[in-house]
TIMAR-747516 format. One line per field, with one value per residue (C-alpha): chain; x, y, z. Coordinates in Angstrom, 2 decimals. Each point is the difference from the previous one (the first is absolute). Layout:
BEGIN
chain = A;...;
xx = X;...;
yy = Y;...;
zz = Z;...;
This chain:
BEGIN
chain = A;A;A;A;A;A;A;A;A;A;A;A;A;A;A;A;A;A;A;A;A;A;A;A;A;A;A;A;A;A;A;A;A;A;A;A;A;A;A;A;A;A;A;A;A;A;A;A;A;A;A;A;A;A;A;A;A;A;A;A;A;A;A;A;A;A;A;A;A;A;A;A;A;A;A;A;A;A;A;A;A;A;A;A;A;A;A;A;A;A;A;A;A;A;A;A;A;A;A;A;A;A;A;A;A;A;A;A;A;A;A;A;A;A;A;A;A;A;A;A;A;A;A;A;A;A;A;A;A;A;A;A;A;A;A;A;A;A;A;A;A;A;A;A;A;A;A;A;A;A;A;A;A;A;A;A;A;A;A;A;A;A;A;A;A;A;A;A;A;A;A;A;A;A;A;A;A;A;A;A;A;A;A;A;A;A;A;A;A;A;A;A;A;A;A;A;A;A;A;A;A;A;A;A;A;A;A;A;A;A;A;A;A;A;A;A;A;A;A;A;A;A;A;A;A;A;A;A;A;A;A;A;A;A;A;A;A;A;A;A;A;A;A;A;A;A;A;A;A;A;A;A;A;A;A;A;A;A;A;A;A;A;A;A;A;A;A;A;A;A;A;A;
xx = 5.62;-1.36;-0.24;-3.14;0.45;-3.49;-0.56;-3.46;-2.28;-0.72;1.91;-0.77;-3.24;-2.87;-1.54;-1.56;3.28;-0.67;1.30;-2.89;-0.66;1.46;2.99;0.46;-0.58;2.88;1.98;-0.81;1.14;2.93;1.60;-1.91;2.96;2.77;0.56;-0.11;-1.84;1.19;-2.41;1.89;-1.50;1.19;-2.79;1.48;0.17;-3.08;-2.14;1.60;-0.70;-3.26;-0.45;1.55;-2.74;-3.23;0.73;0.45;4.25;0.42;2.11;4.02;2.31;-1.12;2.35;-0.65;1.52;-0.83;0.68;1.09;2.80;1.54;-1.96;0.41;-2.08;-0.68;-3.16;0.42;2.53;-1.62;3.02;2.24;2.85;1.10;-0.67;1.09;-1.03;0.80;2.42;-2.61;2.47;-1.76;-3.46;0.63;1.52;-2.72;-2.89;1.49;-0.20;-2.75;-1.53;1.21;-1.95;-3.29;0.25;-1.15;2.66;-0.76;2.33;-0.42;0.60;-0.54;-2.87;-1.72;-0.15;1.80;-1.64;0.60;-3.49;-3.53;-0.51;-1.44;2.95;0.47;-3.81;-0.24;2.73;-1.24;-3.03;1.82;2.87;-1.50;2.57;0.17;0.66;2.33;0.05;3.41;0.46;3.91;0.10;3.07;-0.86;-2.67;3.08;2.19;1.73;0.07;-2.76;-0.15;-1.30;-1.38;-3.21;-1.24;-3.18;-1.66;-3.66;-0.46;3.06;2.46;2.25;0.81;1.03;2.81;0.98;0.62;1.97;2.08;0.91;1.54;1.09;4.05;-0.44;-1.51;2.83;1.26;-2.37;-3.29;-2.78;-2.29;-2.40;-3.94;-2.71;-2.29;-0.59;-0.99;2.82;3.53;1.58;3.64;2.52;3.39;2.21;0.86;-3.83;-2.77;-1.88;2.33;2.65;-2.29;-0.50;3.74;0.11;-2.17;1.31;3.11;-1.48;-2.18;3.14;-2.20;0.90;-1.64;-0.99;-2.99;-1.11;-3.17;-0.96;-2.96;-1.07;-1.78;1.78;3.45;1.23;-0.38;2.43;3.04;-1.36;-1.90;3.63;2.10;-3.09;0.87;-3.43;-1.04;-4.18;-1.87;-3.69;-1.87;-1.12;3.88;1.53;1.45;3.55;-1.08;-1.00;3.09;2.42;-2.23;0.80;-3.71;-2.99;-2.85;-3.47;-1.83;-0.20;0.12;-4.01;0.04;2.57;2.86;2.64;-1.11;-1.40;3.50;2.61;-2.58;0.98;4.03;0.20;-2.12;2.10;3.43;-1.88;-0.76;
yy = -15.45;0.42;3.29;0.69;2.73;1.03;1.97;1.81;0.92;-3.41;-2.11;0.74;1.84;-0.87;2.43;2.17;0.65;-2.09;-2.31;-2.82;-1.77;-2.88;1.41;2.33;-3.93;-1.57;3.22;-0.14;-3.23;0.81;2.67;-1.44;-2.89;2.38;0.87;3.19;1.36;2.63;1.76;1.12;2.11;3.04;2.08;2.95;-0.68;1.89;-2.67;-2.94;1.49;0.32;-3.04;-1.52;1.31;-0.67;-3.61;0.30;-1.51;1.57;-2.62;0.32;-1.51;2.12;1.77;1.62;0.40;3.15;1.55;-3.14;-0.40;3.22;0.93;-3.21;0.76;-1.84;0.80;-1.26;2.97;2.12;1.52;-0.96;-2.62;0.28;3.14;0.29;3.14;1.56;3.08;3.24;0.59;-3.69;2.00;2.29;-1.94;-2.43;2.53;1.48;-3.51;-0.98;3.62;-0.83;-3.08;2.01;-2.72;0.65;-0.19;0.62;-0.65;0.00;2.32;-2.30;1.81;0.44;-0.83;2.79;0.35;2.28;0.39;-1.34;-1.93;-3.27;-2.48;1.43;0.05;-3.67;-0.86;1.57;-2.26;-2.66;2.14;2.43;2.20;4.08;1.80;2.78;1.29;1.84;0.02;0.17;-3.37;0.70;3.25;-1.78;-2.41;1.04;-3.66;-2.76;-2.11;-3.74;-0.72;1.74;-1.04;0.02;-0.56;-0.79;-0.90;-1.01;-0.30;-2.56;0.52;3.58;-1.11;-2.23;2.52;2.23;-3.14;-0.74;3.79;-0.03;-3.32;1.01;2.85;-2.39;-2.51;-0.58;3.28;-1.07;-3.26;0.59;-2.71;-0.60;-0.33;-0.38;0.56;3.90;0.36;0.68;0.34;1.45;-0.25;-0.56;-2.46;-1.41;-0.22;-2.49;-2.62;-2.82;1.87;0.81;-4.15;-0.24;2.94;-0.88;-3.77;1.35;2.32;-2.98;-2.47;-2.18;-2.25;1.28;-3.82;0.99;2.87;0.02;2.87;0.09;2.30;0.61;2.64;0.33;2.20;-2.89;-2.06;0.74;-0.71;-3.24;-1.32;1.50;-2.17;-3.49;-0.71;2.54;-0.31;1.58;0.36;-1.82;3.68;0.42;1.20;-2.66;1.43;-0.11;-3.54;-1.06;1.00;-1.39;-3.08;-0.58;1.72;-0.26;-2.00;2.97;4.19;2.84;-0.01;-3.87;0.02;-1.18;1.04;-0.86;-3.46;-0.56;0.66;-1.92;-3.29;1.55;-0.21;-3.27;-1.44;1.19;-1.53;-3.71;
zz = 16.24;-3.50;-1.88;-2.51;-2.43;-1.72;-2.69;0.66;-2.93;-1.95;2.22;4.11;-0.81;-2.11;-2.89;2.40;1.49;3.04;2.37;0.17;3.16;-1.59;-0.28;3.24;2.23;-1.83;0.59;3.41;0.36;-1.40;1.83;3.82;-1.16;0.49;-3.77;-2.00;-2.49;-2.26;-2.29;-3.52;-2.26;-2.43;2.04;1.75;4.31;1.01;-2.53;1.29;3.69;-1.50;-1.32;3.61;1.87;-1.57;-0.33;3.69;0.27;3.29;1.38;0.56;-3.16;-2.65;-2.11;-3.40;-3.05;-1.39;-3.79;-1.41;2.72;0.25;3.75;2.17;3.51;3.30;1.28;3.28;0.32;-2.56;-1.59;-2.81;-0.51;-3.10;-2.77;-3.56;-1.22;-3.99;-0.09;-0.89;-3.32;-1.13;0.54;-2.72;-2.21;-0.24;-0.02;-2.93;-1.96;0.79;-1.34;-3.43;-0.23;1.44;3.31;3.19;2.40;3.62;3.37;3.65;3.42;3.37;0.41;-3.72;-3.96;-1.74;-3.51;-2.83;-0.29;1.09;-2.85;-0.77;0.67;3.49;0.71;-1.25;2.25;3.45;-0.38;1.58;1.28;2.53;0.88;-0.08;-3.53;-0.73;-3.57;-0.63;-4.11;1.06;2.28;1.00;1.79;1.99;2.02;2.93;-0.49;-2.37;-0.66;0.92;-4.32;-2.67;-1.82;-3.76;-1.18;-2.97;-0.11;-3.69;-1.31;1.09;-2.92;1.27;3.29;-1.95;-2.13;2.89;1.77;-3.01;-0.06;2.84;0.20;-0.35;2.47;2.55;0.47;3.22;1.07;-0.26;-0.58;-2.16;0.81;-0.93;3.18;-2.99;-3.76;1.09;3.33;-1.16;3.27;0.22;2.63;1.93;-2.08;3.53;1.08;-1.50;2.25;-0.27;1.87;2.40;0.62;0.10;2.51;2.21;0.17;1.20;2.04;2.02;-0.97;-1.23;-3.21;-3.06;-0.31;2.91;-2.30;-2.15;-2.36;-1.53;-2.99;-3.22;-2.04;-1.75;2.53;2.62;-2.09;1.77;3.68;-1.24;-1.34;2.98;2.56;0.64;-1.40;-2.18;-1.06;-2.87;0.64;-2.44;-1.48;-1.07;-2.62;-1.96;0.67;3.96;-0.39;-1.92;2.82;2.64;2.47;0.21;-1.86;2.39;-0.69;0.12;-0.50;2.12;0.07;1.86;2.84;-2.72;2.22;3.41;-1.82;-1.30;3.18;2.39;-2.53;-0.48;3.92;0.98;-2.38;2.03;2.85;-1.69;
């Protein structure tokens, strides 16, 4: 048995956040051999869901990996195996930084965004993410539980974003990660959490040898799963940092089948 971890958005699907038909017959192929497939992205469950069925993955061996690894969930038995949630107290805290660097800083119920406000980093973000909004200025007054991540946004200005990291960058040892999606997506959560855990989790979980994983991904926050994989690949879209902890950096991008082009050679090859 083999495990595939995916990152979604410029690594499974293709700039129109889809799963070509290129793509969905080698991951067909894939799991009708008896493997699993386990979709890993810092989107929120109900996007991955989402994202699950419009490229039509119906089949049995999914899992996902939801909110960078803090939410692991089988979908054959639709519930939750593993949760990492941050303590409400962190909610607080981290609103109030954020609001002295003017940043956008929204979180997450299992059901909705929770945003200080309708502004323009949340509406830019629900383009691709469509989930429910709830505006509560006071985030923390919108939660019954602790979310699975926090989220900060900047649309124009990067710099803020690390300023805002760096702030807090004392604070967040051995609490939180503080990890980029991309150069606007600060995401924040459980020290314990991130994607590569979730690889070495789930290996355990299967007992499979983490030599028979393969994680695939495009951003720095896919860093720690593409070094915990066996084989870790960068898309050829990649950061550089992506690409420079990569086994393999694929022929070609998220727009041409890069993935599916590149484990159909990893495999025949384990065949030869």
């Amino acid at each position: 048995m083999k495990l595939l971890f995916t990152d979604l958005d410029g690594t499974l699907l293709n700039n129109k956040s889809q799963v070509s038909p290129g793509t969905k017959a080698f991951l067909d192929e894939f799991l009708h051999a008896g493997n699993k497939l386990i979709l890993s992205s810092g989107r929120p469950l109900l996007s991955v869901l989402e994202v699950k069925e419009k490229a039509g993955l119906t089949q049995s061996g999914i899992f996902l990996t939801c909110s960078n690894g803090t939410q692991i969930y089988d979908c054959d038995r639709s519930r939750s195996i593993l949760e990492k949630r941050l303590p409400l107290s962190y909610i607080s805290y981290l609103q109030d930084q954020a609001m002295q660097f003017h940043l956008h800083i929204q979180t997450y119920r299992s059901d909705a965004i929770v945003s200080p406000a309708e502004d323009a980093e949340v509406t830019y973000y629900r383009q691709k993410i469509h989930l429910p909004l709830v505006v509560s200025p006071v985030l923390r007054d919108a939660l019954t539980e602790g979310p699975f991540k926090m989220l900060a946004i900047s649309l124009d200005d990067p710099e803020k974003l690390e300023s805002f990291r760096q702030s807090i960058s004392a604070w967040s040892e051995n609490r939180i990660r503080t990890i980029y999606s991309n150069h606007m997506y600060l995401e924040l959560f459980d020290w314990d959490a991130g994607k590569g855990n979730a690889v070495r989790f789930l290996c355990d979980y299967f007992h499979v040898p983490l030599s028979d994983a393969y994680a695939a991904g495009d951003a720095d926050n896919d860093i720690s799963m593409i070094t915990a994989a066996g084989t870790g690949i960068a898309m050829q879209n990649a950061t550089d940092r992506v690409k420079q902890q990569a086994d393999v950096i694929t022929d070609l991008d998220n727009e041409h089948d890069g993935l599916a082009d590149t484990m159909r050679r990893l495999l025949l090859n384990l065949h030869d």
